[in-house]
N, C-alpha and C positions, 0 to 999 in steps of 0.2 A: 148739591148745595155748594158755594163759589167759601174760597178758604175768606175769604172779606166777610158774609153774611155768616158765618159763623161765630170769626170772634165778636161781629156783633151782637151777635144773642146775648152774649155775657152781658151785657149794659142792660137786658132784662133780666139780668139773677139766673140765668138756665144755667146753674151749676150742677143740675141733674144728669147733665147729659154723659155720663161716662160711658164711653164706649164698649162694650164690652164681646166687640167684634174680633178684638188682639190683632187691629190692622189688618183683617183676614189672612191672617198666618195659623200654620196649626204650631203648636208649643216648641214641636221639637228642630221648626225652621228658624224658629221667632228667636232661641235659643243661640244660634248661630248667626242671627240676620248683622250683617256688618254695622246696618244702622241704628236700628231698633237699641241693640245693648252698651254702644258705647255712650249715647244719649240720654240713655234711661242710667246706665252709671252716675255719668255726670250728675244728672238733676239729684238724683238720688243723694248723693256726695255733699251737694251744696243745701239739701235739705237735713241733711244730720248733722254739718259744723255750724247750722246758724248758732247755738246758743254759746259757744264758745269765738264768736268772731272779736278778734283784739280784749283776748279774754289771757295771753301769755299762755306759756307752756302749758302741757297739760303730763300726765301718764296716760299710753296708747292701756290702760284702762279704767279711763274713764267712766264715768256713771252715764250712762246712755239716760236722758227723760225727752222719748218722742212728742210729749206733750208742749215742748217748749220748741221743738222744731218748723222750722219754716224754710220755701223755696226761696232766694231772693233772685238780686240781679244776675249772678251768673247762669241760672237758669233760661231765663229769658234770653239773654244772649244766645246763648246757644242753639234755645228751639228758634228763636227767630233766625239763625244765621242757615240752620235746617233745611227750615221752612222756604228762605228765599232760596238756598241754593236749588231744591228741587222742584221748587213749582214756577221757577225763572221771572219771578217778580221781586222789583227792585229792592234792595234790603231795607233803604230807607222807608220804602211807603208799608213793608211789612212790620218795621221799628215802631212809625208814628201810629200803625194800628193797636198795637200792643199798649203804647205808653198812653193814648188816648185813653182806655179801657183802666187801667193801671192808677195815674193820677189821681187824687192823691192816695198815696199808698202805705200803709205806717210800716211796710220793710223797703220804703224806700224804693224800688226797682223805677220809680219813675223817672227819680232824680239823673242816673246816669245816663238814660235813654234823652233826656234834653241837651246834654253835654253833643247827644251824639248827630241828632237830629239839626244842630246846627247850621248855617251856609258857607262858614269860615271852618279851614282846615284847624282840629284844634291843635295846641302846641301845648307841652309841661302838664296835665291834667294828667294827677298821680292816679288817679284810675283806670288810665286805658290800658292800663295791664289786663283787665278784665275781659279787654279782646283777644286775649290768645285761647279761651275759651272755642274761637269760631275756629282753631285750628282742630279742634274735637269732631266737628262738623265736617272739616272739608275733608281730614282722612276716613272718615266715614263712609259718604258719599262717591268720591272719586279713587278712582282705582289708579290712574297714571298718576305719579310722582307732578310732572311739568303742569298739567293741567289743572294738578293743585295748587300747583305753585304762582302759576300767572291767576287763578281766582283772587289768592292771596293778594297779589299786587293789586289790583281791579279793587278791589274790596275794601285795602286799607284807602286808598288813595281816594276814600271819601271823606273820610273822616281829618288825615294827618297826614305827612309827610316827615315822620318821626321815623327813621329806618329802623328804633330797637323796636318798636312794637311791631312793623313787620319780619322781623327777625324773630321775636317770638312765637310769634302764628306761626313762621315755618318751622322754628324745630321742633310744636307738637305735632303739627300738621307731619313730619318729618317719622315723628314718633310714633304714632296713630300708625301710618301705612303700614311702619315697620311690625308695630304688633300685628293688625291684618296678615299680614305679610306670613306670618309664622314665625316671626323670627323670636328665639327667648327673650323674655326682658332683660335676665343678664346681660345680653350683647347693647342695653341703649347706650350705656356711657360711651362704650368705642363709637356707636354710629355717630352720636349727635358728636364727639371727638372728631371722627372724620370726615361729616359735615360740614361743623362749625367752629372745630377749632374751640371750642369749651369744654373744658371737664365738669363732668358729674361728681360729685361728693356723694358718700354712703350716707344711709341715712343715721344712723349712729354719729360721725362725724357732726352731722348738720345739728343734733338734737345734743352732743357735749357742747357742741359750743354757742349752746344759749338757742335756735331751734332758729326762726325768722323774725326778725324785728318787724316792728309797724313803720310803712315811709322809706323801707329796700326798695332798692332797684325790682324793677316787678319780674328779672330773669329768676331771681332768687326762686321764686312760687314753682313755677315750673320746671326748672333744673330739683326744686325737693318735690316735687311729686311724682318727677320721675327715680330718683332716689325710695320711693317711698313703693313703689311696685317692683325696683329691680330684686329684691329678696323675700317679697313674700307671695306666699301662694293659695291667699282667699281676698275674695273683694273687701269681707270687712276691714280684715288687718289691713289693709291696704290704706282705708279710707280711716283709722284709728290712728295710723302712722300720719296720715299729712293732718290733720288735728293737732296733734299733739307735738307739734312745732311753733303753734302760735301764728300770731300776726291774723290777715285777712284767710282764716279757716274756710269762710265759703268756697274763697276761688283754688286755696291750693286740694282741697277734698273735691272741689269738681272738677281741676283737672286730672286728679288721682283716680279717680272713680271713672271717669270717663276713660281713661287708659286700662284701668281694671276692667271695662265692659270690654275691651276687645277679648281680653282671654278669660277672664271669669264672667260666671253669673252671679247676680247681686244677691245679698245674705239675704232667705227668707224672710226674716222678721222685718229686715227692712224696707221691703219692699210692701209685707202687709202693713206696716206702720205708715211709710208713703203715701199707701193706697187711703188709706181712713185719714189721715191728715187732712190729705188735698180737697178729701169728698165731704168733709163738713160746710165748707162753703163760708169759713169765717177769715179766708186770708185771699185774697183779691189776685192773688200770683199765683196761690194754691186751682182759684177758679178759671183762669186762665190754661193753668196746665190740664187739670181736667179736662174740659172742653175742646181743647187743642183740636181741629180738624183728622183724622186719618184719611181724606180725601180732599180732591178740589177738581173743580170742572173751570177748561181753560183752552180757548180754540176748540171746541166742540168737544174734546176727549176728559173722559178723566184720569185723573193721575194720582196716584197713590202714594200718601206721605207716611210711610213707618217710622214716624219719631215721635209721637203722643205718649208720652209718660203715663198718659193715663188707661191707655186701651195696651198697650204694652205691657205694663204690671197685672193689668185685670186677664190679659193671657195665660197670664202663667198661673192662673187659677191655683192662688197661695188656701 
């Protein structure tokens, strides 16, 4: 079945369809798989800070209510930036499937995916911070450093010619390898320092002095969710830490969590909570992530896509 005639099922209601293949990986691959966990991080991440998005500080312990949780737009970004990267179909015509499906959608995910689908490069739209999310993806995927890097360029140079949001992309993208890579999180402030020339702030620092405003520069998100994995050493804490900073929660707990998937696995419960959320079929993002293809047939072959949140989670037979 072609990765197109899939998401179109969803327009018939097939939210049944949860995989429960685990992308034919056995647990203890899937566990490890470079793509699979920093992806299912992420989504994960951006489906536990919905309820607190531009909600101001929080305490990293918070009252978890899964019931009030939802996927939104960072999610989508990301499985679609995935999806084009490895089935080499063009981002846009994988966007306009997704938001087709999507529209209208009461968390919103459709809204930014028109910003994006545009024919004019956009300029000044304080949401395309939202695209450094696809550096989640491209350290995922790609093992050379440069080959990221020129995706990177290729990629933005659809949407903008905004050099800070390609600069964003590269120092997760930057980041991502690095965890792959082995390297401890402790060492991100020096890399992205000898990168980029920006210091990292601890995450303490970040949360005395007031956590993230609403309408910051969108490096802010990024440089605190790398703050927010250099000292801890569980995915939740992780993803409780960038929360509890305030501002646009979704994006900075999905790029905390997707950082946290390179070296942890995601906290049991919430993974089972993710799992039963998405599979009620009453949130249009949620259905989408379900369904999500773990295959596509394309020039005669098929090609295997291990970024499905949803056969992903159901592997790890919680």
């Amino acid at each position: 079945m072609s990765l197109l005639l899939w998401l179109k099922n969803l327009q018939k209601g097939i939210t049944s369809l949860l995989p429960r293949s685990g992308c034919g990986l056995k647990e203890g691959i899937l566990q490890r798989d470079p793509v699979c966990m920093p992806v299912l991080g992420g989504v994960i991440g951006d489906y536990v800070a919905h309820p607190f998005l531009y909600t101001g500080m929080n305490s990293t312990s918070f009252i978890y209510r899964p019931e009030k949780c939802s996927p939104g737009n960072c999610s989508i970004f990301l499985l679609s930036t995935a999806i084009s990267i490895l089935s080499g179909l063009p981002y846009r015509d994988v966007l306009a499937d997704w938001s087709d499906l999507l529209l209208p959608s009461p968390e919103g995910g459709g809204a930014m995916a028109g910003w994006l689908l545009r024919p004019s490069p956009i300029k000044g739209h304080g949401q395309l911070g939202m695209l450094s999310v696809a550096g989640l993806a491209s350290s995922a995927i790609f093992e050379c450093q440069n080959d990221a890097m020129d995706w990177v360029e290729g990629f933005c140079a659809q949407f903008t010619d905004e050099r800070d949001i390609v600069m964003l992309i590269k120092i997760v993208t930057v980041v991502g390898l690095a965890l792959k890579s082995g390297q401890s999180p402790k060492t991100l402030p020096r890399i992205v320092r000898s990168s980029f020339g920006i210091e990292v702030e601890d995450y303490k620092e970040i949360w005395c002095r007031g956590g993230i405003a609403v309408g910051v520069n969108p490096i802010e998100y990024v440089l605190g969710a790398i703050s927010c994995i250099k000292d801890s050493d569980n995915y939740e804490d992780i993803v409780r830490r960038s929360v509890s900073l305030g501002g646009n929660t979704q994006l900075s707990a999905c790029l905390a969590g997707g950082f946290a998937g390179f070296v942890f696995r995601p906290t049991e419960h919430l993974v089972s909570d993710f799992m039963e959320g998405i599979s009620k079929g009453n949130s249009r993002i949620g259905g989408a992530l379900c369904a999500c293809p773990d295959s596509f047939v394309g020039n005669n072959k098929l090609h295997r896509l291990p970024i499905c949140p949803g056969a992903v989670a159901a592997s790890l037979e919680i």
